[in-house]
N, CA and C atoms as a LAMMPS dump frame, in Angstrom:
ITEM: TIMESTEP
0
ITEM: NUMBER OF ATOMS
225
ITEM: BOX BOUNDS ff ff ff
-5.0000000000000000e+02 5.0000000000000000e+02
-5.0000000000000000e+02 5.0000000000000000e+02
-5.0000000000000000e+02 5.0000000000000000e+02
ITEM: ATOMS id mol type element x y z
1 1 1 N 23.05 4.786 3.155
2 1 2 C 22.164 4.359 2.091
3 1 3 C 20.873 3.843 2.71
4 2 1 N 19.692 4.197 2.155
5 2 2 C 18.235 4.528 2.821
6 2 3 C 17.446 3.229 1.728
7 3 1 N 17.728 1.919 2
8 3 2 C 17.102 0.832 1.44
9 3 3 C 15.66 1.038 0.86
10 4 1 N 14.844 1.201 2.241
11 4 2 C 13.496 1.229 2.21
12 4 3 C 13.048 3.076 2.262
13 5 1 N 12.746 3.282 1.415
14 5 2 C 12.647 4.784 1.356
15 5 3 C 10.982 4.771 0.738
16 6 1 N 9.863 6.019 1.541
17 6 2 C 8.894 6.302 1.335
18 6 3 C 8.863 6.718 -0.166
19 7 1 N 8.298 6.738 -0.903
20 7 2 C 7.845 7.287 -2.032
21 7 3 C 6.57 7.998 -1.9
22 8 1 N 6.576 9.165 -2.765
23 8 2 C 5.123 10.063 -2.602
24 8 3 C 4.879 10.569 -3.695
25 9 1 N 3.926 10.033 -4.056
26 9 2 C 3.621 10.397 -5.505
27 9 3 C 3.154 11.989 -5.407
28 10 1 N 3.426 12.78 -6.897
29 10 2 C 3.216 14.243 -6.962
30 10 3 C 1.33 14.367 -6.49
31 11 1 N 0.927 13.575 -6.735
32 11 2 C -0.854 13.489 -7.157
33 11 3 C -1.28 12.714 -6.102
34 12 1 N -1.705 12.502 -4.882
35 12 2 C -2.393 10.917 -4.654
36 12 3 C -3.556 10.484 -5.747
37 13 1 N -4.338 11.331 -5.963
38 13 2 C -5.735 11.406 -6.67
39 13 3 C -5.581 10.492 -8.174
40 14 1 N -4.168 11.284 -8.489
41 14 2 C -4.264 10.835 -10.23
42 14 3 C -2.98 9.509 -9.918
43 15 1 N -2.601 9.248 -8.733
44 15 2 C -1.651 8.063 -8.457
45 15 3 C -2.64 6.016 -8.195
46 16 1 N -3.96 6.702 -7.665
47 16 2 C -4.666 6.173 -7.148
48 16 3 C -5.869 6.045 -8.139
49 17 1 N -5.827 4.873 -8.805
50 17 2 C -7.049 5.001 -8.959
51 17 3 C -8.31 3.56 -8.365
52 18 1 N -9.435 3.838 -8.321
53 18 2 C -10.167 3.167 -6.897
54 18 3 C -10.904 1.948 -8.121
55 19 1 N -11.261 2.202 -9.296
56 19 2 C -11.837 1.899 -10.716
57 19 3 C -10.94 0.485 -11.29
58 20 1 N -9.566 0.869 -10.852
59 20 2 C -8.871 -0.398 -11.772
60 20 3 C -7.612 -0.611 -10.165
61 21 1 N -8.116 -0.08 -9.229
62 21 2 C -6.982 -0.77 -8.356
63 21 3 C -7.506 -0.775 -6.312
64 22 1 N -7.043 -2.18 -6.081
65 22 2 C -7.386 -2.433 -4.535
66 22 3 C -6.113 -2.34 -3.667
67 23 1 N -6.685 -1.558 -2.741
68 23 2 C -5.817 -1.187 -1.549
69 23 3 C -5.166 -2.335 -0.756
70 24 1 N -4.117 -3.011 -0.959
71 24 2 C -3.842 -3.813 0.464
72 24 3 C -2.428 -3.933 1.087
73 25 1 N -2.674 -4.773 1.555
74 25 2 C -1.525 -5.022 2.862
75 25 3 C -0.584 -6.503 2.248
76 26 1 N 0.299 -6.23 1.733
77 26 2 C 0.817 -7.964 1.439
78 26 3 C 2.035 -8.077 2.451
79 27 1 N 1.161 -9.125 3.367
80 27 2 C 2.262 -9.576 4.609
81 27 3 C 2.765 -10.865 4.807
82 28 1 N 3.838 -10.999 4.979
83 28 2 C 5.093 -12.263 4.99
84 28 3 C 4.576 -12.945 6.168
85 29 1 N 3.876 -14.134 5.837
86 29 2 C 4.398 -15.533 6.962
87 29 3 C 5.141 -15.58 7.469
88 30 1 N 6.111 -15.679 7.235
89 30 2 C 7.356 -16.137 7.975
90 30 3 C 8.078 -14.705 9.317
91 31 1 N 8.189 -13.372 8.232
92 31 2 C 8.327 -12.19 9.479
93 31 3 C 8.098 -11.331 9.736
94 32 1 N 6.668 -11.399 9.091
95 32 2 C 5.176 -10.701 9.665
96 32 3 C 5.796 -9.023 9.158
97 33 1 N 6.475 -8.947 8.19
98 33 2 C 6.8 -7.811 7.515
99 33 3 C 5.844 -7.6 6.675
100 34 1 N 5.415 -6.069 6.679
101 34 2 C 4.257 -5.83 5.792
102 34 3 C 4.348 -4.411 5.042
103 35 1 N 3.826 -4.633 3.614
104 35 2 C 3.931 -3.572 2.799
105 35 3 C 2.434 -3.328 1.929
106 36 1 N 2.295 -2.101 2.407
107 36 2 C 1.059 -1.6 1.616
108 36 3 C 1.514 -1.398 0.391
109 37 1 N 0.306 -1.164 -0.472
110 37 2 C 0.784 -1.145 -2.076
111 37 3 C -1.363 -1.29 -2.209
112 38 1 N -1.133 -1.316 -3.467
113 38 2 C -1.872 -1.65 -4.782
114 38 3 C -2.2 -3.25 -5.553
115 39 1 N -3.308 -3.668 -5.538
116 39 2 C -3.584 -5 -6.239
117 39 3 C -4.493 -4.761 -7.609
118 40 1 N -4.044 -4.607 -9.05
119 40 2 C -4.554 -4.234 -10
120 40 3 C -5.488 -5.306 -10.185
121 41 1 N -6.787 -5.105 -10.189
122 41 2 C -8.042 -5.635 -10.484
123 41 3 C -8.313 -6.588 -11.414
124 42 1 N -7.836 -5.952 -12.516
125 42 2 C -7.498 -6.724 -14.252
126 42 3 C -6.318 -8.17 -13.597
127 43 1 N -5.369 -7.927 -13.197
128 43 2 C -4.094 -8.547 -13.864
129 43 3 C -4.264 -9.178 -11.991
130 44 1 N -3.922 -9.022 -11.051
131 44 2 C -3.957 -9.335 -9.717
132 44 3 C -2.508 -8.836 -9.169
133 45 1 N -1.961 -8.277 -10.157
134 45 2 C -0.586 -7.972 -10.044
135 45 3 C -0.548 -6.798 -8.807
136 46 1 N 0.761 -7.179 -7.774
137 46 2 C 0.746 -6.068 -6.942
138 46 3 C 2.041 -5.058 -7.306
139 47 1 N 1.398 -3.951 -6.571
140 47 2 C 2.504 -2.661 -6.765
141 47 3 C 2.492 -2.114 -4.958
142 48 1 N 3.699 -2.28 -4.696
143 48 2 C 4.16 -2.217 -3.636
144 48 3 C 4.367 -0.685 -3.392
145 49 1 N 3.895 0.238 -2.207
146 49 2 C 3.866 1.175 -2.316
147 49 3 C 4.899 2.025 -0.713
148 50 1 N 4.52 1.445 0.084
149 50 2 C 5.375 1.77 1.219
150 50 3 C 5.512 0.985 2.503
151 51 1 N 6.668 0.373 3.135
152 51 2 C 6.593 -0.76 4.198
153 51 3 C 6.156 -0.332 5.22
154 52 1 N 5.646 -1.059 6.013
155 52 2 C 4.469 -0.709 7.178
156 52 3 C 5.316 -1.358 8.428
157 53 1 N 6.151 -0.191 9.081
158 53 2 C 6.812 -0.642 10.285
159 53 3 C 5.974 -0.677 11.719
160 54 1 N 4.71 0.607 11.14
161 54 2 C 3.797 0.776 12.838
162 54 3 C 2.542 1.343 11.959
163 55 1 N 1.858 1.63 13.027
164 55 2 C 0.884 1.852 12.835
165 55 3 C 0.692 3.252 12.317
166 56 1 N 1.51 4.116 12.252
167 56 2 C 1.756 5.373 12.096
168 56 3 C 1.814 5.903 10.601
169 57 1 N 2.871 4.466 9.964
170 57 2 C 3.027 3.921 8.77
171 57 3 C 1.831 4.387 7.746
172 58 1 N 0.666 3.132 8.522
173 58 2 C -0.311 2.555 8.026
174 58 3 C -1.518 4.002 7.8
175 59 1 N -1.487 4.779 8.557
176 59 2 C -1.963 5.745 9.031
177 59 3 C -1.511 6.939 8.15
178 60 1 N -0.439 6.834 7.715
179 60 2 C 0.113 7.553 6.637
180 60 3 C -0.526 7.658 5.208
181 61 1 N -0.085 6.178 5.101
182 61 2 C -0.472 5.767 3.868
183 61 3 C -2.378 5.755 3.519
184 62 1 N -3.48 5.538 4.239
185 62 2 C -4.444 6.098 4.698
186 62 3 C -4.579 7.023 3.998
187 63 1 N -4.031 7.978 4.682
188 63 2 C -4.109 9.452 5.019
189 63 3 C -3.699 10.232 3.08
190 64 1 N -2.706 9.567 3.022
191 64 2 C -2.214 9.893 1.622
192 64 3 C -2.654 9.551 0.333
193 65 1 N -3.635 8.291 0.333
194 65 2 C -4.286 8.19 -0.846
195 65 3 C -5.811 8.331 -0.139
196 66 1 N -5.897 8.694 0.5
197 66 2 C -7.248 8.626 0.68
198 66 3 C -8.725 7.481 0.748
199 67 1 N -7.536 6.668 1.668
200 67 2 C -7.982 5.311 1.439
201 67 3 C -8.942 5.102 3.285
202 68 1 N -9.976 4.768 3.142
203 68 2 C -10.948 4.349 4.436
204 68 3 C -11.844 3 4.097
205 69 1 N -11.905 2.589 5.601
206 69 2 C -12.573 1.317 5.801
207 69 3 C -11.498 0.269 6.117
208 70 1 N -11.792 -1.108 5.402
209 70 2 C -10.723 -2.187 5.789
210 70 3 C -9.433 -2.401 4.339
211 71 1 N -8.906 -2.799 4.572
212 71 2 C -7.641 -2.649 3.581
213 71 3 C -7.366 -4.631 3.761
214 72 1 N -7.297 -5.244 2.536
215 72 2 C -7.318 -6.427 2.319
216 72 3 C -5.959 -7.229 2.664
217 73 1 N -5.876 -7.835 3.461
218 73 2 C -4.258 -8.799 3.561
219 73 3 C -4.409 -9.917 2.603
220 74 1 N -2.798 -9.939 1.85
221 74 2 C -2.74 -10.838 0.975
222 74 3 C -1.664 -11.488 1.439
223 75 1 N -0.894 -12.651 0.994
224 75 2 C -0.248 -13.695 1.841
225 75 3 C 0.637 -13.941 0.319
């Protein structure tokens, strides 16, 4: 049984939108575990999108929504 499993949306384009949502990183104090996702603009609410074990991860996820520049850490 595969706990933490990637998800991939059919669309990045129509999964993503840049208008009503911010790219970030929400990473744990305590054990520096980190999961990219989504911070909805309106509401601040996050949507957790895939856990970030390396950099490869991170690079993925990048790569898959089409996301460049800096990506925001939230706590």
């Amino acid at each position: 049984m595969n706990l933490f499993r990637k998800r991939k949306p059919s669309s990045p384009a129509a999964a993503y939108d840049a208008e009503k949502l911010t790219p970030v990183l929400m990473c744990s104090i305590c054990t520096g575990e980190q999961t990219a996702g989504f911070q909805d603009k309106a509401t601040g609410k996050f949507l957790g999108v895939v856990r970030i074990a390396s950099e490869k991860d991170l690079a993925d996820f990048r790569r898959q929504y089409g996301i460049t520049g800096e990506i925001k850490k939230i706590y």
